[in-house]
N, C-alpha and C positions, 0 to 999 in steps of 0.2 A: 410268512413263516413266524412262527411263536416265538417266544425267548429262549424256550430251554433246549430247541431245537438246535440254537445257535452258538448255545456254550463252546468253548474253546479251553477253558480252564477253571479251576477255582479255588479259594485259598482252603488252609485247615485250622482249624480250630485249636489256637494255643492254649484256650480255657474250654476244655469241652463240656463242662457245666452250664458255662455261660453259653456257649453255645446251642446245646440240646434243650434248655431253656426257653430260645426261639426257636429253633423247630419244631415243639413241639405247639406252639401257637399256631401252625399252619400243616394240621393232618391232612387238610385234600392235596396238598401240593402233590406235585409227581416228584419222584426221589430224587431225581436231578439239583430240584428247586428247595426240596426241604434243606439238600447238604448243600446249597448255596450259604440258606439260610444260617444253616448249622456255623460254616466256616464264618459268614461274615462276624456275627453272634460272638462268637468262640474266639473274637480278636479284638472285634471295635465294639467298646462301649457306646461311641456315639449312632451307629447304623444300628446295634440292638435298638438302642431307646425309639428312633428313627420307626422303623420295623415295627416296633411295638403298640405306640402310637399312632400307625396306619395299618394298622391287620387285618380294616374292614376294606380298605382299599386297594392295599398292595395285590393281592391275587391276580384281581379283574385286570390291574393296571401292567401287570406280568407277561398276560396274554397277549396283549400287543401294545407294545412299549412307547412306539412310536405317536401312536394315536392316541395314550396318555397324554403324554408331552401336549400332543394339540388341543386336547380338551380344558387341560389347565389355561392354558393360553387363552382359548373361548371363553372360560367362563369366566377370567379376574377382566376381560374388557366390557364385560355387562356388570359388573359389580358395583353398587353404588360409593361415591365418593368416602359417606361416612362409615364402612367398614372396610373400606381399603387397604388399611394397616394388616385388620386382621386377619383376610383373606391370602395379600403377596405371601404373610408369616407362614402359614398353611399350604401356600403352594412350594414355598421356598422347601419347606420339610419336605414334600412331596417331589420334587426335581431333584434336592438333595440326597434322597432315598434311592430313588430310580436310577441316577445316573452310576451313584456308586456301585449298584450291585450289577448295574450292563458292563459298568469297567471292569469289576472283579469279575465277570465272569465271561469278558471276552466279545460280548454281544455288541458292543459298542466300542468301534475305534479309538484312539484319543482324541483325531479331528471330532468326531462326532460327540466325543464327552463335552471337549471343552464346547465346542461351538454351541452346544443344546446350555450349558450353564452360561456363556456368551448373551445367546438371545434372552434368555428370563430375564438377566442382571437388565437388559436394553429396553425389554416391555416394563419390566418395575419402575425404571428412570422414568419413562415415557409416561406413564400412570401415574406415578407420584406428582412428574412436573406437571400435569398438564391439570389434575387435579386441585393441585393449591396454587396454578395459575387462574382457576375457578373460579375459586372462593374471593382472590382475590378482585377478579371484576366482580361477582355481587358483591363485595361491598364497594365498587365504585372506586375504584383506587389503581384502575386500568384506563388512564387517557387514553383516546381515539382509538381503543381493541373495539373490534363488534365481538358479539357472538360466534360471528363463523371463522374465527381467528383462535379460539380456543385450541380445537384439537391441533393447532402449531405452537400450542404455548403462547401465544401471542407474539409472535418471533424472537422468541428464546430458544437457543438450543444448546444441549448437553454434549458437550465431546468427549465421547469411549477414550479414553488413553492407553496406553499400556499393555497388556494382553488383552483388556477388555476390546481396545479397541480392533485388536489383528483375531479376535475371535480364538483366544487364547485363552481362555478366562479358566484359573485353578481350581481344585474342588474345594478349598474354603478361603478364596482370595476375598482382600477387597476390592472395593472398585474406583480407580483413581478416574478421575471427571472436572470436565473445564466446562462452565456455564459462560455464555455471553447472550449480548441481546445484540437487536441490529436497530440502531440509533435511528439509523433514516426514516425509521418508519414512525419519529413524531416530531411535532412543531419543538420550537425552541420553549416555551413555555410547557410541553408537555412532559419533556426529556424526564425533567428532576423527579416528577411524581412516579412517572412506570419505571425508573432504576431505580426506585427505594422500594416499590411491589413488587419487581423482579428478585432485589438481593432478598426481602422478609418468604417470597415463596421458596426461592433457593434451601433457605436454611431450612424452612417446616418440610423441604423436599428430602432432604439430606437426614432429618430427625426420623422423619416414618422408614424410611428405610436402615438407617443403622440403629436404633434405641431397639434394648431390649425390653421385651412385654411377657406376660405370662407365655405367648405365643411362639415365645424366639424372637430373630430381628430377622432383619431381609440379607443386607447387606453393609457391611461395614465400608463407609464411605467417605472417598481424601478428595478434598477439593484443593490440596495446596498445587497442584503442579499449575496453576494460572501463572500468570507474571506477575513475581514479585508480591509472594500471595501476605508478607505480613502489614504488608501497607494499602494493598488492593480489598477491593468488596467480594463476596465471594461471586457476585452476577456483575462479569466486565463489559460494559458497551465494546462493540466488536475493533470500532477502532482505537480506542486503547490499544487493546491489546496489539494490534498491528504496531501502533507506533512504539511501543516497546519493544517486537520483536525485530522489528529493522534497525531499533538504536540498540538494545542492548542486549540482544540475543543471546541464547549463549550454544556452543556443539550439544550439550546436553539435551538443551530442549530444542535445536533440531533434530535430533535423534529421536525423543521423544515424539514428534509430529509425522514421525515415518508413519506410525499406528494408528495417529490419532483418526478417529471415525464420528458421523454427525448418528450418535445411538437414539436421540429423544427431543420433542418437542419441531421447531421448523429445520427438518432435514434439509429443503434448499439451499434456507443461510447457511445452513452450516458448511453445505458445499460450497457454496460460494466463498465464504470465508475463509476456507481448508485454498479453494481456489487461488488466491489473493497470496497465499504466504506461500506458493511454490516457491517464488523468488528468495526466500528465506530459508528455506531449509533445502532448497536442490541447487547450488551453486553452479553457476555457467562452464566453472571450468572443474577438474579434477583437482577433490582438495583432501592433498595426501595429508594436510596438517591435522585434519581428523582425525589420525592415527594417533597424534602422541595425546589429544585432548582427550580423548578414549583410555589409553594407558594409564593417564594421569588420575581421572576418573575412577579406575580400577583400585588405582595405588591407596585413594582414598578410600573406597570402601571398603577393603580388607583390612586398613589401620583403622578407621574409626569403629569395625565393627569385629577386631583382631581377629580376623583371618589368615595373614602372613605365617611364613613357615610349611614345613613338610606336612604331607599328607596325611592326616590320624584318622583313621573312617568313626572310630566312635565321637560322635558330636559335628562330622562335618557338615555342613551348610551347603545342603546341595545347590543350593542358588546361587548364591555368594560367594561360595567358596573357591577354592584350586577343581579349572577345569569341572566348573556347574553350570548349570543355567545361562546366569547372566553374562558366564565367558561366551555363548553360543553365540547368544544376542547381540551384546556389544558384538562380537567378528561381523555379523553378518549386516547390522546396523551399519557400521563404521565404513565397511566396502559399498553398503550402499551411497553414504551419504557420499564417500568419494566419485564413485560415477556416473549416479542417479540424475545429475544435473546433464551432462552429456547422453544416459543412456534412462528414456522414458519406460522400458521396461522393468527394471530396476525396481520401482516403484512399488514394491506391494507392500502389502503390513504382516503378514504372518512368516515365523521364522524359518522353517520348513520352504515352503515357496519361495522366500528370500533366498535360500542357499543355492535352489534350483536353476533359479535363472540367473544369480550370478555365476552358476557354472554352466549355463546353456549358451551365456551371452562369454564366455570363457575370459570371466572375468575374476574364476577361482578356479583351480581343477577339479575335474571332477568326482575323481578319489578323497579331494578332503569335502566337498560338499556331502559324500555319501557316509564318509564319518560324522561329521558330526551331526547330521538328520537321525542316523542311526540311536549315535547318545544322546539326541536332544529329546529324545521320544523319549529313550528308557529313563532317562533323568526325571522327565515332566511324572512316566507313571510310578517312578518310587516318591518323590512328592506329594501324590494323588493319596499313595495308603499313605503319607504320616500324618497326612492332614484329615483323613477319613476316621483316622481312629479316635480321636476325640473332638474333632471338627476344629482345630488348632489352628493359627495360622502361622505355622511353623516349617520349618523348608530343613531341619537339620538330622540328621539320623541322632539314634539313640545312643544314651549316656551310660547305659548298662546293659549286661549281660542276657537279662531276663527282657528288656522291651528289644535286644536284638532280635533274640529265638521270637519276640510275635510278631517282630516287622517278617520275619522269612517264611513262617508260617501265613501272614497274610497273601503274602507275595505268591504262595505255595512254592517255597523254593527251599535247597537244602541250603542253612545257613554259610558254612563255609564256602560254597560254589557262589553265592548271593557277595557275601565280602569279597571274593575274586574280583568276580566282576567287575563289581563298585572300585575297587583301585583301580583295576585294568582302565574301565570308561575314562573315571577321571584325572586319570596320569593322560593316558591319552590325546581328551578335549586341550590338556592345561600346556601338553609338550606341542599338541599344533598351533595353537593358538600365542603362545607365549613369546615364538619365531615372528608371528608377525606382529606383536605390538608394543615389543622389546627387544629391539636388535641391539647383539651386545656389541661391547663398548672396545675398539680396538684402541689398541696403546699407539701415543702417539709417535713418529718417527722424527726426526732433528729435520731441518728446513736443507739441511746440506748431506743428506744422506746419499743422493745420488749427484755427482759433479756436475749433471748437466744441466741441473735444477739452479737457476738463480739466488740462492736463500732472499737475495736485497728483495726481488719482485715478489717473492711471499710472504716477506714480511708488513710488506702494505697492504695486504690483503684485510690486514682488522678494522683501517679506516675507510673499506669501501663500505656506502651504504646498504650494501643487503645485511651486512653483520653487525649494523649499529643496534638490535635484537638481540637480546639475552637468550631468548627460545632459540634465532638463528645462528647464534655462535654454538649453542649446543650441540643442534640438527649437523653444522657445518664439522666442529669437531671429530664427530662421530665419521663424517664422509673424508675429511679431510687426507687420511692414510693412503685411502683406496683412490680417491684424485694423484696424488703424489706418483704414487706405483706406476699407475696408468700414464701419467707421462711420461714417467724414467723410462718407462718400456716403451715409448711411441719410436719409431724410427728414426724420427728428429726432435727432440724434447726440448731443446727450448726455443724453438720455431710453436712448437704444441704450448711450452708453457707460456708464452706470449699470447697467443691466441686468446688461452683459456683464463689470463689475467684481464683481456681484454673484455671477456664476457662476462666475466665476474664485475667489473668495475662497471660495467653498463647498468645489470641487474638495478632496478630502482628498491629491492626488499624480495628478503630469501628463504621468509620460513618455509612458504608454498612449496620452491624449486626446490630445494633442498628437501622437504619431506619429502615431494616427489622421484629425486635423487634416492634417497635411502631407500625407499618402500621398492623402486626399480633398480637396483645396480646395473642392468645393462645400458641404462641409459648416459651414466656416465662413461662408458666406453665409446660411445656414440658421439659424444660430444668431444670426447679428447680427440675421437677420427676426425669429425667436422672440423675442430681448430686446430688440426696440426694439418690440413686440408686447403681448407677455404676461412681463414681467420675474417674474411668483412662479413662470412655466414655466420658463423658465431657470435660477431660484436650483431649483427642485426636478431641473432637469437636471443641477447640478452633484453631484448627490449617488446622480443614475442615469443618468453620461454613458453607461453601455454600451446603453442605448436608441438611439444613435446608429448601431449596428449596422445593425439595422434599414434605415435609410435607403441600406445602402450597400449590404445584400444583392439590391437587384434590381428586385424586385416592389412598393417600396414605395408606386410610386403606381401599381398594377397598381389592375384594377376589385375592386370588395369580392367577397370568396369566398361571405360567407355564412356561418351558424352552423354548418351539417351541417362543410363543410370545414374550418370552423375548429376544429370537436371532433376533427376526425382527424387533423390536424394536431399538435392537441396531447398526443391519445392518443399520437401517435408519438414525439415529444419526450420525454414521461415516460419509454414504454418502452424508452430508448436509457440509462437512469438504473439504476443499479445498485440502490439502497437508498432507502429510503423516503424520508429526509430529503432526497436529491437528487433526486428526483422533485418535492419540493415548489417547492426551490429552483429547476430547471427551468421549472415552469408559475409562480414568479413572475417570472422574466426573460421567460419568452415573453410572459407576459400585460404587463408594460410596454412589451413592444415596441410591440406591437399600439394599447395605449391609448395609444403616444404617436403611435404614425398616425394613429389614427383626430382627435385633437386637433391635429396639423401640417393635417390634411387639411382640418379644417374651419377653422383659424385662415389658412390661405392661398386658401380659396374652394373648393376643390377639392368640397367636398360644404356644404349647409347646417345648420342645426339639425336640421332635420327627421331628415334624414341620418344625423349625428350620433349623434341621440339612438336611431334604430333599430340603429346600428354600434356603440355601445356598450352597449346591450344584447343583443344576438350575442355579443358577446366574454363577455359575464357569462355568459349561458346556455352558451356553451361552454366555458369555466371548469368549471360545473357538473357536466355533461352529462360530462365528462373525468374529472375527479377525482372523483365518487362514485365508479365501479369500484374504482379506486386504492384511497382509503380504507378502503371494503367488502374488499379483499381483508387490506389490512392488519388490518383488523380482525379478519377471518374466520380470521389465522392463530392467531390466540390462542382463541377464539370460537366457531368453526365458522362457515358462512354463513347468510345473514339466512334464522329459521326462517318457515315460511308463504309467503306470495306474494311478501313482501319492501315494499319502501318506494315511496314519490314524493317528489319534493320540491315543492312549491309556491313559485314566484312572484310575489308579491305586489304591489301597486303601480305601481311604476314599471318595474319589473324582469316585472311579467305584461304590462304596455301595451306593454312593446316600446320604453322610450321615459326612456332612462337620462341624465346628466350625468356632466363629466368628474369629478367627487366622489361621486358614488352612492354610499351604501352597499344594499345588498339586503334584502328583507323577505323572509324564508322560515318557512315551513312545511312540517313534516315528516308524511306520514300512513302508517302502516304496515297491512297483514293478514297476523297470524299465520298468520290460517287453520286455528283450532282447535291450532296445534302450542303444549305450552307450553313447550319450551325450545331451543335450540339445541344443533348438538351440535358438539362441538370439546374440545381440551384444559382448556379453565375454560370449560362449558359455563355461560348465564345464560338466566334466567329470558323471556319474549320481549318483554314491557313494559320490564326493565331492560336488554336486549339492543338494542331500537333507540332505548333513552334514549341510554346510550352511547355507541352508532354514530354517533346525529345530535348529539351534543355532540364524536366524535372528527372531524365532514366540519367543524361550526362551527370547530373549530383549525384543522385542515388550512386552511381561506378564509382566517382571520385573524391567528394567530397571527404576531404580525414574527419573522422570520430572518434569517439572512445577505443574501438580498434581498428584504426586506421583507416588507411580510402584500400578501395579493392583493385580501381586500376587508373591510370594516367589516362585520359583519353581524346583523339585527337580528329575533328571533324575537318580538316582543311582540305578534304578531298572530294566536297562535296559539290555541284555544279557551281563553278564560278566563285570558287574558294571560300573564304570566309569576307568575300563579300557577300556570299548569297545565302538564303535564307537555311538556319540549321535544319529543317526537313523541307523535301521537295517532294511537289505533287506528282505524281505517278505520270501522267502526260506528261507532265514539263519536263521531266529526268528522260521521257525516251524520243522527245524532241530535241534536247538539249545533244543528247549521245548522237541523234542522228545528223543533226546540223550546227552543233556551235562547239562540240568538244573538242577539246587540240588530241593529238594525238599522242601525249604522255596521258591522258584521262582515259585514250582505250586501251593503251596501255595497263594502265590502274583495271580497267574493267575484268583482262586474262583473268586475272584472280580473285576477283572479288566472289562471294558469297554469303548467300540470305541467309542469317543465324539465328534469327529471331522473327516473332511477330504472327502476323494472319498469317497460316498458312495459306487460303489462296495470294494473297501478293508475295508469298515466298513462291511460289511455284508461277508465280505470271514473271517476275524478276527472271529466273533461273530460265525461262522459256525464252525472255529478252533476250539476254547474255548469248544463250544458243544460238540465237536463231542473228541477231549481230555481227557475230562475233564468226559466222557461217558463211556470211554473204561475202561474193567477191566484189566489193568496190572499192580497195584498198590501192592506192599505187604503190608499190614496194619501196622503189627509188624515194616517192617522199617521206615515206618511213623511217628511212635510213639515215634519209638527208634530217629530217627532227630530230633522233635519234643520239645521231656524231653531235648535233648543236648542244642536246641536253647534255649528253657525256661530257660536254668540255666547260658547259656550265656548272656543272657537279662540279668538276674537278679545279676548276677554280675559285670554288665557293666553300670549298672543303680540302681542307689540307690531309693527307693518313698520316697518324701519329709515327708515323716509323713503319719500321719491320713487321711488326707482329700486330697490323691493325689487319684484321682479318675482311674488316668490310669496305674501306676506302682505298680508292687506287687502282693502276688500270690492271686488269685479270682478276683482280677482289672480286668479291660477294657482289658488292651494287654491281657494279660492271655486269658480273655473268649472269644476276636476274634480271637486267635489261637486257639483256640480249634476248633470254627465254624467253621473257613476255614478246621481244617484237617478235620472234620465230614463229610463235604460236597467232601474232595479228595478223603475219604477210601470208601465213600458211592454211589463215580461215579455220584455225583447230580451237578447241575448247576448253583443253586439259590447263588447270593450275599450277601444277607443280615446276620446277627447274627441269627434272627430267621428260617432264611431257612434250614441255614447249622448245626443249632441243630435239628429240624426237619430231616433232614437226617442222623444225626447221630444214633436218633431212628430208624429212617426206617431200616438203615442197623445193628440194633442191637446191637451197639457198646453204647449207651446209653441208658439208664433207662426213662421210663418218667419223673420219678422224678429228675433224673441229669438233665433234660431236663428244665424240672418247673425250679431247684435249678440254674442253669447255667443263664438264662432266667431273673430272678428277679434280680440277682445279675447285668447282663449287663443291664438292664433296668436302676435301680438304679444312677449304677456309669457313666451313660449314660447321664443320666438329670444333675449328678451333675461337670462332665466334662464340657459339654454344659454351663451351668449358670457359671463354674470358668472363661470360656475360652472366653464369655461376660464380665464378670467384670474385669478382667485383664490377664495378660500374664504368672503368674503361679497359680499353684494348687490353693486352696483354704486356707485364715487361717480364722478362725473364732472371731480370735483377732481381727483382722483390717477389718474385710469387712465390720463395723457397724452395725446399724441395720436395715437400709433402702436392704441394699444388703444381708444380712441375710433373712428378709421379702421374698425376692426374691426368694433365693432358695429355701428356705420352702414350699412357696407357689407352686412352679414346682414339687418338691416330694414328698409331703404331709405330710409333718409333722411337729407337731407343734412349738417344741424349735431344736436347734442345738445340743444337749448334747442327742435329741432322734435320730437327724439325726447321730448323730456321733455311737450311741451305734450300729444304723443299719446299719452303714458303716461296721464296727469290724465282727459284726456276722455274715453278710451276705456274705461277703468276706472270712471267717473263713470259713463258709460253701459250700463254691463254688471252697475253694483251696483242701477241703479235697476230694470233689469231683474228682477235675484234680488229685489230687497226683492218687486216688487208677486206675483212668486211665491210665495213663503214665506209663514207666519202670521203677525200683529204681533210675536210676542214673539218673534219671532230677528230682525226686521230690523234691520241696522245700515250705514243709506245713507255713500253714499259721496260724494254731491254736495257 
């Protein structure tokens, strides 16, 4: 389809002299094309002269606009070095011509305007540098380049910055650009010579394209945005720059690096090097303090460049100014750099796409995404005519009356309806955007405004360490009212305000929490529930506030995934981690995240014990299930990989039942088959006994070891054949010899429940087939079940004292108690099932239990089930009902239904009273130990 098929609109001619002038230069035009001509003519002196200068061209180039564009391209890459100059000037005229009139005239989108000036601006770079990297090897002043190093510049590369680099590029921008070279690639002796012909090409690169000639220039060209550009060369060895950006970075030129693109010379390095400073500009956690460094940023460029004050449409700066341009940028920027470290989508460079998927990823809504896309177009194309009209590189509407009426007349608009607008758009940008990067300042309230507030414990607040920060006392001021409020309103406020002093004083530094405080206000409601709640959750928050992430990425109270999704999840987390160590650290932020969901979820109602305890065994097994691979590979690079069929890992206990607390630690077992191989093979090949000893004491680090963000989980092998005398993984043979001939009978005990969570699927599924088919056969005597049994019961019980009353797991009719009994039910009864309920169900089946022991056993583990679960959320022992207040009282009440704690307490007593007389008349004499 031709051009003028494709018009959409066109401007009129505010000078129709000047105008008719050029039309009349081009009589074959079809009418369409001449009053193209007419209109542009008739406005811009710069597209006349433009126009005028190409008349022999423009026609043909009309006809099909696009395959212009590519011939220009064709022919400046066969062009010889020494009229290079001349020819980019000639194209530049030429892309400069054409794009203008496809803009005015609708043929061409603004993606498609900017991007076609984008790429010239990227072929010009590319030809300039690679050309006086040329010159520079013939004359010999390119250590260790060959020749076929050339068309990479000799690994040098130009980085697009700025719009240049998001293919955003103005119609008469310049072009901001960062040169580096890549050091490695010469001897210590050679360095000195190729960065002094790298910086002498740089600059001849930099003159052909911005110096004007008879010809025009190319492109007016800023190399300041490098690091620290008044003491730097203008061509930085690549690691400089790194080592500046990791010491002295700053938000601004992270922001800037969103863009940046490898435009010219060796694209590799450049990706690579863009590669290397993710860490730099995408931060691991959500960094709400971006916001004010953005603000701040702002504040300065409307005082240095006096923008401040109400909106005057004649002379404003549509860039700069209230609600322009760079307000779109900076929003979209600034959310990016907040959760681009957490969310790999995040990551694009153009500002339009930016807005998209942070509202796809509902990390903006989508009403304001589609605002400001809206005015970020119309902004960029009244821009396009002020800068078309005389090729200016100017971003400000007109100072008079008379260039008003020709900017409306370019626009083809009626001027009046055109100033509407224009204040409508940028009231608009400047009233959404102002909300998030200036939250106003409440007045502050007196420390004793509400009586149940402490004024003494707020006023210590200034010498805690988060506020020893000038930025943080500011950030905290600002939040400071709405904390206050929130407590006085809590149900028990100064049990809340305790709590919340308590997290405050943990926090090691507050700019981060606190931005991220302000930018979310709900999250401080959250927190004042948590600590007028579970106050050891809040002191442990203060020490892992980035868990608070979480809550704000989305899905926090989405329905649960599930184990399957949560391992893939986390497989992909890891895989985004360059090195081993940051793979660990990874899955232990993810895995806090997670456990502190699943513990908001249950401490708010949202799920129960039950719930609970199946959602935080999901998260373990998925933990697991993840990091073996990891490890195993780590392992297997020194190693070779696991020789034979490979490993399982077994879950034991609480962690096979499915049926975890917010403090778990894990019972594992490790079983391996070599499969006749004896050694492995790798660089330090091992033996296969000492190869998956190894391995499973390198997966127990990997779980435990504390890091930078903590250890992931406690973990305890002492269940493993012959305790922690015997070897930390056991061979597959000798684990179903062992079971069949030397395990006591608390180990097939241990077995009821156990489950393969990890590893070779086949030895997960020969494991589970064992278990089966074990755990199936009748050669069990009952009697001496019973009789190990009562012996074990009475060595627990003298070996362990229960805290008291409200130790929901010690003691006879408690927790231990009644899952000993399950599991034996489910051994004498030859049944399979894991759970408490299964294996009293089986113990009816095989008539060793009553219904009613059944019911009585059943309510009782139910019970001390829920209240285990709730102690072992609110902190790390039993329960006292003195000290948990009454926000955490609430709590548990609310999980087991009752009204006061003196009813929960009576039904602790009797129900357990009743559940022990039970086990006694089960059991032999010599283990009874009643509980009446």
């Amino acid at each position: 389809m031709d051009f003028f098929s494709r018009m959409t609109r066109r401007p009129e001619a505010y000078d129709p002299e000047q105008g008719q002038e050029l039309q009349d230069l081009f009589p074959d035009l079809v009418p369409e094309g001449r009053d193209l001509l007419r209109g542009a003519g008739g406005c811009s002196p710069y597209l006349k002269t433009l126009a005028t200068q190409e008349a022999a061209w423009l026609p043909e180039a009309l006809d099909t606009p696009e395959a212009a564009v590519t011939q220009i391209y064709a022919h400046l890459r066969e062009v010889a070095p020494d009229q290079l100059g001349t020819e980019l000037r000639v194209a530049k005229r030429r892309i400069a011509l054409l794009t203008g009139l496809a803009d005015l005239a609708g043929v061409w989108s603004l993606e498609m305007v900017t991007q076609t000036l984008t790429d010239f601006a990227g072929l010009a770079a590319h030809l300039a540098i690679c050309t006086e990297i040329g010159k520079e090897f013939k004359r010999g002043k390119m250590p260790e380049i060959a020749e076929d190093d050339l068309p990479q510049a000799g690994g040098m590369v130009v980085l697009a910055m700025g719009k240049m680099g998001a293919g955003e590029l103005n119609y008469s921008s310049d072009i901001d650009l960062i040169c580096l070279f890549d050091e490695s690639r010469f001897s210590e002796d050679a360095y000195h010579d190729a960065r002094a012909s790298f910086v002498k090409a740089t600059r001849r690169m930099a003159a052909l394209l911005n110096d004007r000639t008879a010809e025009g220039y190319v492109f007016r060209t800023d190399l300041r945005l490098r690091p620290d550009p008044a003491v730097t060369p203008v061509c930085m060895a690549m690691a400089g720059a790194e080592a500046y950006y990791e010491s002295l970075g700053r938000t601004w030129e992270r922001a800037a690096y969103i863009k940046a693109r490898p435009c010219a010379g060796d694209i590799d390095a450049g990706e690579a090097f863009l590669a290397r400073l993710k860490p730099f500009v995408w931060r691991k956690h959500l960094d709400f303090a971006a916001i004010e460094d953005a603000h701040n940023m702002r504040l300065r460029i409307r005082e240095h460049k006096g923008l401040g004050g109400r909106l005057e449409l004649m002379g404003h700066n549509m860039k700069l100014g209230r609600g322009g341009i760079r307000e779109i940028e900076f929003f979209t920027q600034t959310r990016q750099l907040i959760s681009g470290g957490r969310d790999p989508d995040l990551r694009v460079r153009g500002t339009v796409e930016g807005l998209q998927v942070l509202a796809d990823k509902d990390w903006i809504p989508q009403g304001a995404a589609d605002i400001l896309t809206r005015h970020y177009r119309t902004h960029r194309e009244v821009e396009h005519r002020l800068q078309m009209l005389r090729d200016a590189q100017t971003h400000s509407l007109p100072t008079s009356d008379q260039e008003f009426d020709r900017l409306a007349a370019f626009m083809g608009r009626d001027r009046a309806e055109l100033e509407q607008e224009l204040r409508d758009n940028l009231t608009e940008v400047h009233d959404l955007i102002e909300g998030f990067f200036a939250p106003e300042e409440t007045d502050s309230v007196p420390d004793n405004y509400h009586e149940a507030l402490d004024s003494e414990i707020i006023g210590r607040w200034p010498s805690y360490p988060a506020l020893r920060s000038t930025r943080a006392v500011q950030i905290f001021r600002r939040l400071r009212p709405d904390i206050l409020a929130n407590l006085a309103r809590s149900s028990h406020p100064h049990e809340a305000l305790l709590a919340f002093d308590g997290f405050l004083a943990g926090l090691p530094a507050g700019v981060q929490v606190f931005s991220m405080f302000e930018a979310n206000p709900h999250l401080v409601d959250l927190l004042v529930d948590i600590a007028g709640t579970a106050p050891s959750l809040a002191a442990h928050l203060s020490r892992n506030a980035s868990v608070f992430e979480a809550v704000i990425a989305g899905a926090f109270f989405a329905p649960w995934p599930g184990c399957e999704v949560l391992e893939q999840e986390l497989t992909q987390v890891m895989a985004q981690q360059g090195d081993y160590e940051r793979k660990l650290d990874a899955a232990r932020r993810w895995t806090k995240e997670w456990h502190f969901r699943v513990g908001v979820h249950f401490l708010r109602g949202v799920s129960d014990a039950d719930a609970a305890g199946q959602q935080y065994a999901d998260l373990a097994g998925a933990v697991i299930e993840a990091l073996w691979p990891v490890v195993v590979a780590q392992f297997a690079q020194k190693h070779g990989m696991p020789p034979g069929r490979g490993a399982a890992i077994l879950g034991m206990g609480s962690l096979g039942a499915e049926r975890l607390n917010a403090r778990s630690d894990l019972d594992l077992i490790v079983v391996y088959d070599a499969d006749g191989v004896d050694f492995s093979e790798g660089r330090r090949p091992l033996a296969a006994r000492q190869y998956y000893a190894r391995l499973t004491q390198a997966m127990i680090t990997a779980l435990s070891v504390p890091m930078a963000e903590g250890r992931l989980y406690e973990v305890d092998m002492r269940l493993r054949p012959s305790g922690n005398q015997g070897p930390v993984a056991t061979a597959w043979g000798a684990y179903q010899t062992y079971q069949r001939e030397e395990a006591w009978v608390w180990e097939h005990l241990a077995l009821t429940r156990a489950r393969a969570v990890a590893g070779d699927p086949e030895m997960k599924r020969a494991f589970e087939d064992f278990r089966m088919a074990f755990l199936g056969e009748k050669h069990r005597d009952p009697a001496l079940v019973m009789k190990e049994l009562a012996e074990m019961r009475l060595r627990i019980s003298e070996a362990k004292e229960p805290s008291g009353l409200w130790d929901a797991k010690l003691g006879p009719g408690r927790l231990q108690d009644l899952e000993l009994i399950a599991q034996a039910a489910t051994l004498i009864s030859d049944g399979v099932g894991r759970d408490n309920i299964a294996g009293l169900q089986n113990g009816v089946a095989c008539g060793w239990l009553s219904d009613a022991d059944s019911v009585a056993l059943g309510h009782a583990h139910r019970l001390f089930w829920q209240v285990h679960q709730a102690a072992r959320l609110l902190g790390d022992r039993p329960l006292d009902a003195e000290t948990i207040g009454v926000g955490g009282a609430a709590f548990v009440l609310r999980d087991t239904g009752f009204e006061t704690m003196v009813d929960l307490a009576d039904a602790m007593r009797n129900i357990s009273a009743k559940a022990a007389r039970v086990i006694d008349r089960l059991l032999p004499e010599s283990g009874k130990e009643s509980g009446a």
